[in-house]
C-alpha positions, -999 to +999 in steps of 0.1 A: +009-774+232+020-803+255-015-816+250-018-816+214+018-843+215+002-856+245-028-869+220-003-875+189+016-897+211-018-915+221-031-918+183+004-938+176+002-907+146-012-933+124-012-926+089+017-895+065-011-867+076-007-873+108+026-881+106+031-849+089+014-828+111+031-844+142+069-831+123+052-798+120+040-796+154+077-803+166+091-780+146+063-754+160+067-763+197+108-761+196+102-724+179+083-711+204+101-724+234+138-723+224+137-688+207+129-655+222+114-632+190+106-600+217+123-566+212+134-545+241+100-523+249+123-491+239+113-468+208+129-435+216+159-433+195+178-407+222+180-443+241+211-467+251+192-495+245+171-483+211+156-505+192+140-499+163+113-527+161+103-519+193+067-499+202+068-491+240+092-469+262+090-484+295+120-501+293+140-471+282+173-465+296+195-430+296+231-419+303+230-412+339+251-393+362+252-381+397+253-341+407+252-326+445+226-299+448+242-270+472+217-262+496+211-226+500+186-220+531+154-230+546+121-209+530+095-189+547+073-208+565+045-183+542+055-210+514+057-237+531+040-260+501+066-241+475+055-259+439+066-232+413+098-212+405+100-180+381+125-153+381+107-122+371+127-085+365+156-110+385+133-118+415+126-152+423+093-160+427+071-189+438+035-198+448+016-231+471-003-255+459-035-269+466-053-259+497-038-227+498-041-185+491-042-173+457-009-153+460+025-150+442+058-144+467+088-132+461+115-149+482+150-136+490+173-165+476+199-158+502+177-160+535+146-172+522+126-143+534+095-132+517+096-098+502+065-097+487+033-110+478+009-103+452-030-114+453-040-129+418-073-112+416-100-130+398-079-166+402-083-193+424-058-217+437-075-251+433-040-266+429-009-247+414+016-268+407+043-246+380+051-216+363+059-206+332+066-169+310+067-159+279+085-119+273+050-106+290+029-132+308+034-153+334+019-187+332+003-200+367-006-234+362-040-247+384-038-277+370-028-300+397-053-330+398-038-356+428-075-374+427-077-374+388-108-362+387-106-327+378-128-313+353-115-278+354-082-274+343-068-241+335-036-214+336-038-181+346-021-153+325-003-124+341+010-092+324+048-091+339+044-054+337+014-054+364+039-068+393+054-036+415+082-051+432+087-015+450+053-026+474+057-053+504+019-062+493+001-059+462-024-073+436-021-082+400-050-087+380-053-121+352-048-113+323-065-141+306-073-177+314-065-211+292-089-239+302-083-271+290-086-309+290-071-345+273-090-361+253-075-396+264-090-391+293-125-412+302-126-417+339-130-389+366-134-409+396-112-396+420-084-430+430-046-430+431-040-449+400-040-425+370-016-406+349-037-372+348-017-350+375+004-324+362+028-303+378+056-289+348+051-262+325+070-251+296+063-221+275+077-222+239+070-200+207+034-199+215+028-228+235+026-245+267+040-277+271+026-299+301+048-329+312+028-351+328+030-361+367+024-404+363+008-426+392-003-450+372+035-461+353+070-446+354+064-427+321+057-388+315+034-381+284+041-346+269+010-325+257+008-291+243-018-268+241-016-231+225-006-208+249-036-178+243-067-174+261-098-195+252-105-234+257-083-263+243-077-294+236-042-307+250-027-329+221-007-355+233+028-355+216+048-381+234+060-403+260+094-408+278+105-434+305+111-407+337+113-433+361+102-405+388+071-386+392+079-351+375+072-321+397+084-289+378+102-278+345+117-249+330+130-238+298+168-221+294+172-188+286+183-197+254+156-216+246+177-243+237+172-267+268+147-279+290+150-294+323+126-314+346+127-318+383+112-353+398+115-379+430+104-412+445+092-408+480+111-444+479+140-436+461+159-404+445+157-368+435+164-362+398+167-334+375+162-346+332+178-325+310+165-323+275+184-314+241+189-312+211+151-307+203+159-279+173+125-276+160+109-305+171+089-309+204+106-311+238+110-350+241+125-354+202+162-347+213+186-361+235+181-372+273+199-369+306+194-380+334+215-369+369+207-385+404+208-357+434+201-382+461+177-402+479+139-380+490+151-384+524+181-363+521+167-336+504+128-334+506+102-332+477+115-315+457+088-296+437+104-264+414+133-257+391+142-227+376+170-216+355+192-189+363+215-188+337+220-215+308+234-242+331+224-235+371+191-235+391+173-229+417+151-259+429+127-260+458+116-285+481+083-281+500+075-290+538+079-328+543+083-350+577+084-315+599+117-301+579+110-264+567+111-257+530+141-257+508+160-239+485+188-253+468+213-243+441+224-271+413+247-264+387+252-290+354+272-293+326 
């Protein structure tokens, strides 16, 4: 722009079209540097800062408050990567994640004692990262992909009715097994810089809901795929500003509210709380988001499970040579 006066200026704008264009060109160059036409990047109406013109979500901000988790006891050292929380027939029960056994255990929530362990026969702990049930299956999500270059992603079923808590050891059979992939997805070299880890799971009416676990951006996209045996195609719903990396989820008992567990190794823990979502998918409601405190405090936290409509348990793995966690959070 300063070039193009630069050379009017140097013309002497001889002659009404150039004279013309020189009054337009003034008119254009004040416009542009005196006026700011950009919306806030925030298109999700459960925002503060909404804006309806807007098309992106990174700039999204929520109501925010602050809750003190009560910490409950060190874990077994036998889950000492704890990454998914169920409570099955009222025992709580949780699994490792990559590197480690293909077994289910179920931990005493007052001393953190394991009381038994179940072998998922015909499964295989790549990476599992979350669980998830419907009234008969459990959900055990291999779907952890730190490198981003998984090609096999998938979640075990298992019939609720094959666990027998009355044995220290045991095996349950799968019951099925859901493969599938994103379609947004082109590149599958393995780098830090991608948004294809996930590590929540949500079952609802007949499907799983996957919240995504970002590198890449402070986002979370939200895919669903159905939640019955066979191979599928994850259809991305939506997107939400988490500001964290997401770890775990859970749904209440009611149905009627989800929360999401998350942390920055640099920053906080934080749980999200999601409303309001009547019919619609997970994200369409109302957000929430409440500060624990900072990852040093209170470790990586990986796991949250309801146990009743507005406390959880929520688990923290191994981190820095500090034993597992389990804590107890209740919200309003």
């Amino acid at each position: 722009m300063k070039s193009d006066l630069l050379s009017f200026f140097q013309s002497g704008f001889r002659g009404p079209t150039l004279r013309l264009g020189f009054l337009l060109l003034i008119v254009s160059f004040l416009s542009s540097g005196c006026s700011d036409t950009s919306a806030p990047e925030c298109a999700d109406p459960a925002a503060n800062n909404f804006n309806s013109d807007a098309i992106g979500f990174t700039d999204c901000e929520f109501e925010q408050q602050m809750a003190t988790p009560d910490f409950l006891t060190f874990l077994d050292q036998a889950v000492e990567e704890t990454s998914g929380l169920a409570i099955v027939n009222d025992r709580l029960i949780t699994h490792n994640d990559r590197g480690h056994s293909n077994e289910l255990f179920v931990v005493d929530p007052e001393s953190g004692l394991v009381l038994n362990s179940f072998e998922v026969t015909g499964a295989e702990n790549e990476d599992w990262e979350d669980l998830a049930q419907s009234d008969e299956i459990l959900f055990v999500g291999d779907m952890g992909n730190n490198p981003g270059d998984r090609r096999n992603l998938r979640i075990y079923m298992v019939k609720k009715s094959d666990f027998d808590f009355g044995t220290e050891t045991g095996e349950v059979p799968i019951a099925g097994l859901i493969e599938f992939y994103y379609p947004e997805q082109e590149v599958f070299e393995a780098n830090n810089n991608h948004n294809w880890d996930c590590e929540a799971l949500i079952y609802r009416d007949g499907y799983l809901y996957l919240f995504m676990k970002h590198r890449k951006d402070p986002l979370s996209n939200l895919y669903r795929i159905p939640a019955e045996e066979g191979s599928h195609t994850a259809q991305l719903l939506a997107y939400f500003n988490a500001g964290h990396r997401i770890t775990g989820g859970d749904i209440s008992p009611d149905g009627n509210q989800i929360a999401l567990v998350g942390y920055n190794k640099d920053d906080n823990c934080v749980v999200w709380l999601l409303d309001g979502f009547g019919d619609g998918h997970p994200l369409s409601g109302s957000k929430r988001m409440f500060t624990l405190g900072s990852f040093s405090a209170l470790g990586q936290m990986e796991a949250i499970v309801y146990t009743n409509d507005t406390t959880f348990y929520i688990s923290a793995e191994e981190v820095d040579g500090i034993p597992p966690r389990l804590y107890r959070l209740e919200l309003p």
